[in-house]
PADODO-617315 format. One record per residue (C-alpha): residue in one letter; x, y, z; residue number from 1. Coordinates in nm, 3 decimals. Example, Ala and Ser with C-alpha at 12.3 -4.5 7.8 and 13.67 -1.06 7.14 Angstrom:
2
   res      east     north        up     n
     A     1.230    -0.450     0.780     1
     S     1.367    -0.106     0.714     2
END
This chain:
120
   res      east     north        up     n
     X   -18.440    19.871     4.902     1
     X   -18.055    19.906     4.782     2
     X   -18.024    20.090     5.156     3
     X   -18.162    19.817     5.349     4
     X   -17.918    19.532     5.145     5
     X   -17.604    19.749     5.237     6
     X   -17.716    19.792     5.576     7
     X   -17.738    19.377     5.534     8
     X   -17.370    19.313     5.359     9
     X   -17.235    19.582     5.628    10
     X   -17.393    19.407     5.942    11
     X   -17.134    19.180     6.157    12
     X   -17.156    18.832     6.021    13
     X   -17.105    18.693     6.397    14
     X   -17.280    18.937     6.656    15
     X   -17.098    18.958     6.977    16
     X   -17.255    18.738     7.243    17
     X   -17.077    18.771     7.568    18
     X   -17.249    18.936     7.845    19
     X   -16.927    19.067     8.009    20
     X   -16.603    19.180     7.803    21
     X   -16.317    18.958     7.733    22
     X   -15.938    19.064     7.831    23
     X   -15.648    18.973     7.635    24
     X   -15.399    18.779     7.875    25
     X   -15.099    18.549     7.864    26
     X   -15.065    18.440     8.209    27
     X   -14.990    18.088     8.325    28
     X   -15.300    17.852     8.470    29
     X   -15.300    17.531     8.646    30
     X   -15.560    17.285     8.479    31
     X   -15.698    17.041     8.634    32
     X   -15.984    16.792     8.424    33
     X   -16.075    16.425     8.420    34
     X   -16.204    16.185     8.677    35
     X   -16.188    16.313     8.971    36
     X   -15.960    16.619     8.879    37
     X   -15.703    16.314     8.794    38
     X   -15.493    16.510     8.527    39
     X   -15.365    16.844     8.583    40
     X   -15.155    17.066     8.300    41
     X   -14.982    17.415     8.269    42
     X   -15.170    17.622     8.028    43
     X   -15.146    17.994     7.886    44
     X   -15.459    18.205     7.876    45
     X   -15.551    18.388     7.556    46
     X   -15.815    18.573     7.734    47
     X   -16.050    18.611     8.041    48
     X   -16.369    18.743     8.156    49
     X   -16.557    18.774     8.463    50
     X   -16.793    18.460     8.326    51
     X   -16.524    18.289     8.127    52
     X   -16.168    18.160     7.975    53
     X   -15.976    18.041     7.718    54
     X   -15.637    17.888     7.704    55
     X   -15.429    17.723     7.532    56
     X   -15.294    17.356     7.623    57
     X   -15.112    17.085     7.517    58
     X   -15.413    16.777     7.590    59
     X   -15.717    16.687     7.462    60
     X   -16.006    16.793     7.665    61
     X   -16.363    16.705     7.636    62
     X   -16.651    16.964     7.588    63
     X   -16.857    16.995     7.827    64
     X   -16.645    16.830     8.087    65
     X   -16.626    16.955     8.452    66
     X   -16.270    17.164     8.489    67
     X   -16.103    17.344     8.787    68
     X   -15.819    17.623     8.713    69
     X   -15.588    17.850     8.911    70
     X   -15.428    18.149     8.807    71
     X   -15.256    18.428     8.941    72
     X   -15.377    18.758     8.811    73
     X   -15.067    18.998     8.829    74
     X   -15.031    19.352     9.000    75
     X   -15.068    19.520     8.682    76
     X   -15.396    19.399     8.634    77
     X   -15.530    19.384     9.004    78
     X   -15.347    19.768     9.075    79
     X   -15.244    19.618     9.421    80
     X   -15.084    19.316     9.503    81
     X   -15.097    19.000     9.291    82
     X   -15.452    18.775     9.346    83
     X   -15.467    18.410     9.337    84
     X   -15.772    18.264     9.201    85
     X   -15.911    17.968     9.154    86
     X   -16.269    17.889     8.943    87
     X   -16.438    17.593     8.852    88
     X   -16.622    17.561     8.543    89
     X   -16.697    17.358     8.181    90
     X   -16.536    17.310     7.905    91
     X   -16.798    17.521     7.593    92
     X   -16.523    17.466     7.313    93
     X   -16.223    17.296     7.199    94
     X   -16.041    17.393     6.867    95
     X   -15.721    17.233     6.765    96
     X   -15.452    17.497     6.661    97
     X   -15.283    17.246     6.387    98
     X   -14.969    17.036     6.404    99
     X   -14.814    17.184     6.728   100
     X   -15.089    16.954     6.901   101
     X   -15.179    17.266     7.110   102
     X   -15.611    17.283     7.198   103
     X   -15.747    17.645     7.219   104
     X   -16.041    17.542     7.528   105
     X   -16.297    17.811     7.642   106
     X   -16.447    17.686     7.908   107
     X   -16.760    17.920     8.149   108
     X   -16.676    18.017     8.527   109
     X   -16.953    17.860     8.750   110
     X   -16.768    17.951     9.091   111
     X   -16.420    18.111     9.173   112
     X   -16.269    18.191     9.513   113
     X   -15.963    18.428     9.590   114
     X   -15.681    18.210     9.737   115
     X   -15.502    18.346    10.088   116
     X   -15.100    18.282    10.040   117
     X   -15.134    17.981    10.253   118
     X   -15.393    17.805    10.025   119
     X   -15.250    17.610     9.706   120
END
């Protein structure tokens, strides 16, 4: 009995629920949310996945709303050249990160395409 409480007090309190696994990145996105893709801010990733993001940005945005983000994934990453991608998606979270007014938004990828050089 005493085993199976340990085993209970030892278990993760918050199981890990992502199907694919998250990398830690700072790299610069391009977000663009509201009406009609109306508003568009410079953001910093915390991390990525092949299924999903979250960055950090200075506005408010709504979860579950429609979003639309590029970002450049560097040759350090890639092991070629550097990739330009773009993915659409919605907004699964917003946490505010205190007084700095900075949002923490993870958001899932529906759809992404690789951008040529002449796309932008």
């Amino acid at each position: 009995m005493l085993a199976g409480l340990t085993e209970a007090v030892m278990a993760e309190p918050h199981p890990e629920k992502r199907a694919t696994r998250r990398f830690a990145l700072r790299l610069p996105v391009a977000v663009t949310y509201g009406e009609n893709g109306a508003q568009e801010k410079t953001a910093q990733t915390r991390d990525v996945s092949a299924r999903g993001i979250c960055f950090y940005v200075d506005a408010s945005i709504s979860s579950g709303a429609p979003i639309e983000f590029t970002l450049t994934l560097p040759p350090e990453i890639t092991l070629t050249e550097a990739i330009r991608v773009r993915c659409k998606g919605k907004v699964v979270r917003v946490d505010s990160m205190g007084s700095n007014g900075k949002m923490a938004v993870a958001a899932v990828i529906d759809e992404y395409e690789f951008l040529s050089e002449s796309q932008t």
